[in-house]
C-alpha positions in Angstrom: 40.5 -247.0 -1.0 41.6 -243.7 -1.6 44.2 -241.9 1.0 44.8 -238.2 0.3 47.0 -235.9 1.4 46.2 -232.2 1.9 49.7 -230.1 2.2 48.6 -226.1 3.7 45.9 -227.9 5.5 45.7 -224.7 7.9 45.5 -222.3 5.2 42.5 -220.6 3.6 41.9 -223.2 1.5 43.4 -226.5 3.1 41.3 -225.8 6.3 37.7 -226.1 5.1 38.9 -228.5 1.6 40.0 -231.2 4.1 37.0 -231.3 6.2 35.0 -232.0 3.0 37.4 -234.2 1.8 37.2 -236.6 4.8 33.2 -236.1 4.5 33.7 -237.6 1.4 36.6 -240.0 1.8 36.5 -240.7 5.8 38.1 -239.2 8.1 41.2 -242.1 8.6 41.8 -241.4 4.9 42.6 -237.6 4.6 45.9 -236.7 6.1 46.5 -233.1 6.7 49.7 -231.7 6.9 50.9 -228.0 7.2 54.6 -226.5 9.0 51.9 -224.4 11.5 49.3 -225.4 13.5 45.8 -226.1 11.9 42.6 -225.7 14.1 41.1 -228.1 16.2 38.5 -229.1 13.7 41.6 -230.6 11.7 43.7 -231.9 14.1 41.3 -233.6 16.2 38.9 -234.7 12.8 41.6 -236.5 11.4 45.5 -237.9 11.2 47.2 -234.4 11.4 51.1 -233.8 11.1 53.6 -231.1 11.0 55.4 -231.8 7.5 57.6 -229.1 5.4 57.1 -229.9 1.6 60.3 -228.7 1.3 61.7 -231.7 3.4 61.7 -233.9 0.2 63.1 -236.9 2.4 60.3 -236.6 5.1 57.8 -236.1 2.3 58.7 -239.3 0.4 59.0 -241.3 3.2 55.3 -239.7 4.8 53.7 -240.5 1.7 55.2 -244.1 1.2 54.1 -244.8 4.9 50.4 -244.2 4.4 50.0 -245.4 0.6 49.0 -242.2 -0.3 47.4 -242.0 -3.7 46.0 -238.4 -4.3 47.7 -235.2 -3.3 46.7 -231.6 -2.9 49.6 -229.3 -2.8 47.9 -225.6 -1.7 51.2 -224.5 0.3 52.4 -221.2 -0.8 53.5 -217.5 -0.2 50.6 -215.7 -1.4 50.8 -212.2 -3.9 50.8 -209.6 -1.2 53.6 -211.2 0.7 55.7 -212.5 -2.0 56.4 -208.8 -2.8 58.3 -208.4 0.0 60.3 -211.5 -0.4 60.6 -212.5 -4.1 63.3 -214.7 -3.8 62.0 -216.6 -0.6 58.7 -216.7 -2.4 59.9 -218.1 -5.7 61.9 -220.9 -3.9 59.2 -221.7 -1.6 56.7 -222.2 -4.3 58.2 -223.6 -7.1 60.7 -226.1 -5.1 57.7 -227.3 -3.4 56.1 -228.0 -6.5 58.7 -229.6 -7.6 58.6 -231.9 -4.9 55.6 -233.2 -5.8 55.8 -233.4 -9.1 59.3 -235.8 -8.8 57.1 -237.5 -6.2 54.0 -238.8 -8.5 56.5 -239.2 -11.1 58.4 -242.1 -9.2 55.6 -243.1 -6.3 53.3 -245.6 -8.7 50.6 -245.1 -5.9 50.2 -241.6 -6.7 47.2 -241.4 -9.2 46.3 -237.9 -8.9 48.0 -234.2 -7.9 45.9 -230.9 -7.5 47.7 -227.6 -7.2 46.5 -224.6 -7.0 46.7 -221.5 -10.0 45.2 -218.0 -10.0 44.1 -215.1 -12.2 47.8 -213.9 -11.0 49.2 -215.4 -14.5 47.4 -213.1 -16.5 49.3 -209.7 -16.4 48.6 -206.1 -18.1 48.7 -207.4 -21.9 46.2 -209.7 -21.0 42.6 -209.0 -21.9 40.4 -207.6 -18.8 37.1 -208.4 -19.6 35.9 -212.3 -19.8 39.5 -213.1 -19.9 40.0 -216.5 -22.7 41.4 -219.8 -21.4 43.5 -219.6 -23.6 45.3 -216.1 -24.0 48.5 -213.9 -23.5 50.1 -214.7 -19.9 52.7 -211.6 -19.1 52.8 -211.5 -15.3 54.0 -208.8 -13.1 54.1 -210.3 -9.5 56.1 -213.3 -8.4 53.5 -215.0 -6.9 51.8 -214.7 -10.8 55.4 -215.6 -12.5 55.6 -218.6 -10.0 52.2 -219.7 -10.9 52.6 -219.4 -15.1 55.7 -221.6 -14.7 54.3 -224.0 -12.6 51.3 -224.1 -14.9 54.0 -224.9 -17.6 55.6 -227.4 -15.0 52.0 -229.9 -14.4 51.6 -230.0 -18.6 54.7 -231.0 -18.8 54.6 -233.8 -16.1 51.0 -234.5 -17.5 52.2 -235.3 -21.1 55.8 -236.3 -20.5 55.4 -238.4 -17.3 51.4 -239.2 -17.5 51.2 -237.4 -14.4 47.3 -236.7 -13.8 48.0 -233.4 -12.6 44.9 -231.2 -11.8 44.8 -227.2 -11.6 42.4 -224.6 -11.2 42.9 -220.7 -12.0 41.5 -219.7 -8.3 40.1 -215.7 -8.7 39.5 -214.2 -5.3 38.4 -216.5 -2.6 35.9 -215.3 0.1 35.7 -217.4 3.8 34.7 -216.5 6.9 36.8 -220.1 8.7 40.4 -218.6 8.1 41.3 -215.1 8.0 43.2 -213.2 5.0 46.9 -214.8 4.1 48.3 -211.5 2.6 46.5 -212.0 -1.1 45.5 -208.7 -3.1 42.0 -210.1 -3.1 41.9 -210.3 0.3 40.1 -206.9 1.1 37.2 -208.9 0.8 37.6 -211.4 3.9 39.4 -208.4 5.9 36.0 -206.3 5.5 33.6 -208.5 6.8 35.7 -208.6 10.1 36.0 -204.8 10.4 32.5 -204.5 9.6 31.4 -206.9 11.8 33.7 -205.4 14.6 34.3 -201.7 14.3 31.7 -201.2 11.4 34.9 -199.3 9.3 37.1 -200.6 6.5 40.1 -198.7 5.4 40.7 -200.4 1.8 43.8 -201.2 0.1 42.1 -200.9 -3.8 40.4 -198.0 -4.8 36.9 -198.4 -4.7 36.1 -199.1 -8.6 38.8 -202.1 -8.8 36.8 -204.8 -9.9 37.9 -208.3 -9.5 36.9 -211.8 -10.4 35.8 -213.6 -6.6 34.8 -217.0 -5.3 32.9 -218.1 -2.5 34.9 -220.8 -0.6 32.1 -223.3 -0.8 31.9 -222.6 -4.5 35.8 -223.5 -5.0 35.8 -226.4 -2.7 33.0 -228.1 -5.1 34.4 -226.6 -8.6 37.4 -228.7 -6.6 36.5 -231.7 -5.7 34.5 -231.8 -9.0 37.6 -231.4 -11.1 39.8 -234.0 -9.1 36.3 -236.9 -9.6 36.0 -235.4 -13.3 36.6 -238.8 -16.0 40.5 -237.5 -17.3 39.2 -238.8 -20.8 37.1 -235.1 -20.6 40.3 -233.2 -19.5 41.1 -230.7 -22.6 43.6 -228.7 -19.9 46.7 -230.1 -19.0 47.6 -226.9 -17.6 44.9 -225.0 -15.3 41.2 -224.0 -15.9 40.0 -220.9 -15.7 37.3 -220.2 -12.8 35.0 -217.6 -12.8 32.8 -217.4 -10.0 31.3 -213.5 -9.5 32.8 -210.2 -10.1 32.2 -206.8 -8.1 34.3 -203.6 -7.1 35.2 -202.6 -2.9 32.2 -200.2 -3.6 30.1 -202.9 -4.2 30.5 -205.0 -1.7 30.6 -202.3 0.7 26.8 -201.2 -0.5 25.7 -205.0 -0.4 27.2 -205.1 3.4 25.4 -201.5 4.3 22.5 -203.7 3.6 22.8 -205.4 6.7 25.0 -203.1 8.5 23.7 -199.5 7.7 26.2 -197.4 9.7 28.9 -199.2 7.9 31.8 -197.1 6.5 34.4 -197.5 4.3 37.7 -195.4 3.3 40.0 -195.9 0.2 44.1 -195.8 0.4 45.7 -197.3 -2.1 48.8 -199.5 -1.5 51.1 -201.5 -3.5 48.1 -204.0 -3.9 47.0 -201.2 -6.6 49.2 -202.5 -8.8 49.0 -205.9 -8.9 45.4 -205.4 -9.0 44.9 -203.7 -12.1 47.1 -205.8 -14.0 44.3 -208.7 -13.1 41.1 -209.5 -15.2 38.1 -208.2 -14.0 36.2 -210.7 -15.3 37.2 -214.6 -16.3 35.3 -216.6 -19.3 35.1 -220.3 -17.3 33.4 -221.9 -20.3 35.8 -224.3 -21.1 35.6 -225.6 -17.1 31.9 -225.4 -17.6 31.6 -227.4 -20.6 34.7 -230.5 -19.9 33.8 -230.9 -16.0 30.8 -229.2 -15.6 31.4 -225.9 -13.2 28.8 -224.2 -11.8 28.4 -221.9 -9.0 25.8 -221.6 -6.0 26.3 -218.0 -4.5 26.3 -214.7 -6.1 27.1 -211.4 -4.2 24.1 -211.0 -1.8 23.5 -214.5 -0.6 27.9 -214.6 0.2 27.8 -211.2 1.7 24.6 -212.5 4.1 26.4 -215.7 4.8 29.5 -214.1 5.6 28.3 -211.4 7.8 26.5 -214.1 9.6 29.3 -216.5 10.2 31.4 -213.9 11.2 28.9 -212.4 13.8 29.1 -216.0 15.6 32.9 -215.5 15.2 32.3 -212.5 17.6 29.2 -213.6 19.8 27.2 -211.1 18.4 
């Protein structure tokens, strides 16, 4: 029997990837850990536990204690906030890693590890438009320098170690459960709520900036897929490229105005500018496609209808 453990289980991803998980696995056998709270759907679906993956000694001893044999480390300071503090940022996210990696390396229990990439690797040099798996990496962020080393950190646990570590270049991910983490990409969660609520968006990209973007239901799958996938069919060691769908602010603000016709948006520019036009716009997954099989379910009307929904409920409206 499989346990897993989910570290950043109250994050964006963590909080809806462990409910599936224990769907999949039962609920005994998915413990979520996070240093915050996490909702009541994972706390009270599930063993729940503070736990800072930085604590190396609590971590060993947590996973020893509960025979854990998969883990999913999604902890980290995301791009828009690890501006701020680079240095904090790059500890936090690369020590953590660390962690884990020294962990399945010693811990014979530990069959599998999943961590987290994004389209944050590729930097300005990079080719935009259906970006290659394989291509030049020159990021310009730390969240996108901490994320190319760490990709260069799993390979070399994978083929030094035999560490079956799993990774997925995450683009933008869209959810209506948690709210924006302080990720460029995250315009596109904040506008649902401000549409929803005040029926006006100030955005932080101009309104042409288009960017790769994933429905969370679509990554939780291309997830889950990927960690069941036979290794034998694994031609990454390092992280697959994801695709999902692409679209500008403009879009998505015309696709919303479907539903919401008095809708309005404004444009100003922050420092997010940057960072995201040094991003593809669009991301060739065909290597994910063809070695595990990744497809996707929602393209940019049926999200924007589910999202809008979900979020009205959030609101009692």
């Amino acid at each position: 029997m499989e346990n897993i453990l989910v570290i950043g289980a109250a994050g964006q991803i963590g909080s809806e990837l462990t409910i599936e998980l224990r769907k999949i696995y039962g609920e005994d056998h998915v413990f979520a850990t996070d240093i915050k709270q996490a909702s009541k759907d994972i706390t009270e679906g599930g063993p729940f536990q503070i736990l800072d993956v930085l604590d190396d000694k609590r971590l060993i001893h947590f996973v020893i204690r509960h025979r854990i044999t998969q883990i999913y480390h999604l902890a980290a300071v995301l791009s828009g906030n690890a501006e701020r503090i680079p240095v904090q940022a790059w500890n936090i996210n690369m020590e953590s890693l660390m962690n884990i990696l020294d962990l399945a390396k010693e811990v014979e229990e530990i069959k599998k590890v999943f961590w987290p990439s994004s389209i944050a690797v590729f930097g300005p040099t990079t080719p935009r438009i259906n970006t290659p798996q394989l291509t030049v990496m020159e990021p310009r962020t730390v969240y996108g320098i901490s994320k190319q080393a760490g990709e260069r950190w799993i390979e070399y646990y994978n083929r030094r170690y035999k560490v079956d570590t799993r990774s997925i270049r995450y683009p933008g991910l869209i959810s209506y459960k948690t709210e924006a983490g302080g990720g460029t990409t995250d315009y596109a969660v904040e506008i649902f709520y401000d549409a929803v609520k005040s029926g006006f968006y100030e955005c932080f990209l101009s309104e042409n900036t288009g960017l790769p973007m994933l429905f969370m239901r679509d990554a939780i799958k291309s997830t889950i897929d990927l960690m069941e996938a036979d290794s034998s069919k694994l031609s990454i060691k390092a992280s697959y490229n994801l695709g999902g769908i692409s679209f500008t602010p403009k879009q998505l603000a015309d696709e919303i105005k479907k539903h919401i016709p008095s809708f309005q948006i404004s444009y100003k520019p922050d420092f997010r500018q940057a960072i995201a036009d040094s991003w593809p716009q669009s991301i060739d997954d065909s290597v994910a496609r063809k070695d595990w099989g990744c497809t996707y379910s929602y393209d940019l009307p049926k999200m924007t209808e589910i999202m809008i929904n979900e979020v009205k409920k959030k609101f009692g409206k």
